[in-house]
N, C-alpha and C positions, 0 to 999 in steps of 0.2 A: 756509303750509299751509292748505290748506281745509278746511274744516267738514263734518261729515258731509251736511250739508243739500245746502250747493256740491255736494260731487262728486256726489253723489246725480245731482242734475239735470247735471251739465255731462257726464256718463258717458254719461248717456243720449242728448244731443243729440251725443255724440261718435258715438254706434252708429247710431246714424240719420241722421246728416251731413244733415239738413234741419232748419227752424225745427217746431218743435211748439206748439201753442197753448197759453197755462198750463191750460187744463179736461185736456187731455191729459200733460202733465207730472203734474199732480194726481192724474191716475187711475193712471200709472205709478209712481211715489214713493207715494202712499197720504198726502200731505200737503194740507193743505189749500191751495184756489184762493189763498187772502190770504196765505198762507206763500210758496206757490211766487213770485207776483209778487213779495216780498218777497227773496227769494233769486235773481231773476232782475233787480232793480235791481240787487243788490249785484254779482251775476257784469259786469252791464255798465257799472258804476262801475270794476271794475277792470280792465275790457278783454278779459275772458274770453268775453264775448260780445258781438256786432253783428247785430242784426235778427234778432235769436231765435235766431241760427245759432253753434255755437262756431266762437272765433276761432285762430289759430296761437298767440297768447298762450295763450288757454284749454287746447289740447292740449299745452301745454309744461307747463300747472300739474297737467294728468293725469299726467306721465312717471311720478315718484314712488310711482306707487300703479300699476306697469303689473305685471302677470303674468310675471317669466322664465320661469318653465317648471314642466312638470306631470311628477311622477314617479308610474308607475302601481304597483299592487302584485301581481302576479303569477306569486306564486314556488308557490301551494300547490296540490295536489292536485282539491280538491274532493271528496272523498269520499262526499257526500250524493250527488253526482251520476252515481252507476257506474250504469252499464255505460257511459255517454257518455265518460266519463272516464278510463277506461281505458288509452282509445287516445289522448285529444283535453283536453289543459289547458283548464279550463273558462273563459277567458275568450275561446279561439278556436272554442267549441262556436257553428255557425249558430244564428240563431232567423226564423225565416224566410228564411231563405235569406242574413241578413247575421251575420257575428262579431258577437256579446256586444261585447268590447272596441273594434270600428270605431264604434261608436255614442259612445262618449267620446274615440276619438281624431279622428275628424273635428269634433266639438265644439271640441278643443283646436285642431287648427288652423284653423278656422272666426275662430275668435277673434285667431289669428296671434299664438298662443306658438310660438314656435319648438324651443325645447329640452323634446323627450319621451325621458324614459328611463322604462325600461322594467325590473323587477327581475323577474327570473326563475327556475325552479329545474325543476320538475318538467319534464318531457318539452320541455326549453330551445331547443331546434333547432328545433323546428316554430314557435316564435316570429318566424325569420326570413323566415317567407313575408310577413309585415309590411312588410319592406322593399321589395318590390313596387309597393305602393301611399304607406306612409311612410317614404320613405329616408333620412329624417333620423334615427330613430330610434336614440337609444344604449340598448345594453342595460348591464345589472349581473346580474350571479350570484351567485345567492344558495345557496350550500354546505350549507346547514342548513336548508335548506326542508322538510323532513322528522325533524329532532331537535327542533324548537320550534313556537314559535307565528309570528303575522304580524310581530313587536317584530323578526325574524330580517333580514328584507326591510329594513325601516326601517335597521338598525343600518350595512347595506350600502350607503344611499341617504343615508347623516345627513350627508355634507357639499354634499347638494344641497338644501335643503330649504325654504333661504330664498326671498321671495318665489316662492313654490312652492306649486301645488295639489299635493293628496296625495289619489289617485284610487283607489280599488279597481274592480280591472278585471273585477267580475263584473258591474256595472250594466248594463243597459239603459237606455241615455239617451231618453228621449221626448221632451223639450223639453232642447235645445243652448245653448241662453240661459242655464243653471245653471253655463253656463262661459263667463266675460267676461273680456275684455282687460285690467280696472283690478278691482283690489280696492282697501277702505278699511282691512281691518283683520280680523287673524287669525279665524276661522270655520270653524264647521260647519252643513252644511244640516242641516234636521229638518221634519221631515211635524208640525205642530198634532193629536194625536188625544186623543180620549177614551180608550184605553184600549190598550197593546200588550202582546205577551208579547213582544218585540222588544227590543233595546240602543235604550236610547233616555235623554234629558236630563231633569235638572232644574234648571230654568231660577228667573233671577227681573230679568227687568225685561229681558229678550231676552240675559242674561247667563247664561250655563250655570256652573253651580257645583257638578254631579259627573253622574255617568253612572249607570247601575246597568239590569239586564236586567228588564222590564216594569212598567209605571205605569199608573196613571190622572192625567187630563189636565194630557200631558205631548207631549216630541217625541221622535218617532221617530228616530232619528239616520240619516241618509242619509250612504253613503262617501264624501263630496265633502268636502273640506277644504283650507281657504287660510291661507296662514301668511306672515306679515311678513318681513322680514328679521332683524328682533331677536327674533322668535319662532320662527323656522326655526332661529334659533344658538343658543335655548335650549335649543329641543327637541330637538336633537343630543346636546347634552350630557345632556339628562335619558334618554334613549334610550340612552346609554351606560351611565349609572349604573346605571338598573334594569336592563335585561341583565347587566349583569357581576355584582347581586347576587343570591343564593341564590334559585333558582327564576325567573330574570328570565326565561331564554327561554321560559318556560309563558306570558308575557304578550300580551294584546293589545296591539297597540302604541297603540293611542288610551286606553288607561286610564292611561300614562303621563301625557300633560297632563293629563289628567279626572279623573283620582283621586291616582295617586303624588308627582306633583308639581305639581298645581292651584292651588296658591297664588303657581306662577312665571306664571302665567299670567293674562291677561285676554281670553276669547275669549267671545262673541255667538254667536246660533243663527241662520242665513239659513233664511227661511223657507221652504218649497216644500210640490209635495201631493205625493199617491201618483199623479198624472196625468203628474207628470215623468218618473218612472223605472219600470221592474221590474226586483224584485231574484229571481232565481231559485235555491234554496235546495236543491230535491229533483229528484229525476227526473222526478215524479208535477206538480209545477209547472211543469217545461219541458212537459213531453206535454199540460200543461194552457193553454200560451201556443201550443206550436206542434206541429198535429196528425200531421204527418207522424212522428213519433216514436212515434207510435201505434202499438204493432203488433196 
């Protein structure tokens, strides 16, 4: 098993399939010049690396920690966003002339996950112009996309979940890089701020230890999330439990690990800014990203 340090660096020399100099590992990782040489003797003691470049050992010690598949969540209305929405599921709404959701599905296969499912509900059929462009796509339907919350979607997708990003398809990806081939270990992104009226974490020691809707210097929780395999077949089961108990479908489905049942869990916060994403909420935000909605 490797160390968080190891994969750190060998993940990175695996995405760039060339040697990198330790100043530039350093500046990538955020560790120090004498750590990284430190970590790059040990990768090439054990044959993970030859002349700064990973080796087919190296990528065989990555398998373990590789990304099956990303399930998006895209069953709800959007209601902040009428008149758009009306006619058009907000994750297939243009914003410049591209889908909301082609901005994280081309991320995911950039990365070369293969298996994207896709949960669905409202206006479901218009999701199929997707397969156009991603034919691999499986969907799921989600029956109650309109008697609950997002917890509805998940309950649909819960025996997919392991090594599994868990993506909400209203993002605007900016930077594609927030979606990588190898993870180390169950996460959620979150934006560093002084202050949100936003769902956002509280953290301690890059460890999140509950959620709650606006803080000061705290993290914003970005809809990007990755899950192990022993943390994908928790969450199933916790995601069943709190649905089926009194008032479960009024839940979010992320308060399940982050508050109902947080102490099955041990999950980290991935860092990111607001320069990776937009998250678009109102009408009056879209018409503010893209003016042609202007009238």
């Amino acid at each position: 098993m490797l160390s968080k340090k190891e994969f750190d660096v060998l993940s990175i020399l695996e995405a760039e399939k060339t040697n990198l100099s330790q100043r530039e590992l350093s500046k990538r990782t955020g560790y120090s010049v004498g750590t990284v040489n430190s970590i790059m003797a040990d990768l090439s003691e054990n044959g993970y690396v030859h002349d700064k470049m990973i080796t087919l050992k190296g990528i065989e010690a990555l398998e373990p920690y590789r990304v099956q598949r990303a399930v998006f969540v895209a069953a709800g209305f959007g209601s902040r966003l009428v008149p758009i929405t009306l006619n058009t599921p907000k994750p297939l709404i243009r914003v410049q002339g591209e889908r909301i959701i082609d901005t994280l599905l081309d991320a995911v296969v950039k990365a070369g996950i293969e298996e994207i499912i896709i949960v669905r509900g409202y206006l479901s059929e218009q999701f199929d112009q997707l397969l156009y462009k991603y034919p691999g796509i499986k969907f799921l339907e989600n029956p109650a996309y309109n008697e609950g919350n997002n917890i509805a979607s998940l309950i649909c997708a819960r025996y997919f979940l392991e090594n599994s990003y868990i993506l909400e398809s209203d993002i605007i990806l900016k930077n594609p890089n927030l979606i990588t081939k190898y993870q180390y270990q169950s996460n959620y992104c979150g934006v560093p701020c002084d202050r949100t009226d936003d769902w956002c974490f509280t953290v301690d020691k890059d460890r999140i230890t509950g959620v709650q809707v606006g803080g000061l210097n705290t993290y914003q929780m970005v809809g990007i999330s990755y899950w192990t395999k022993n943390d994908g077949k928790k969450l199933s089961e916790c995601l069943k439990k709190v649905y089926e108990a009194p008032g479960g479908k009024e839940r979010y489905w992320d308060t399940v690990p982050l508050n109902y049942c947080k102490n099955d869990f041990d999950l980290v916060v991935r860092k990111c800014s607001f320069e990776d994403y937009i998250e678009i909420d109102t009408f009056n935000e879209l018409k503010a990203v893209d003016s042609t909605y202007v009238s």
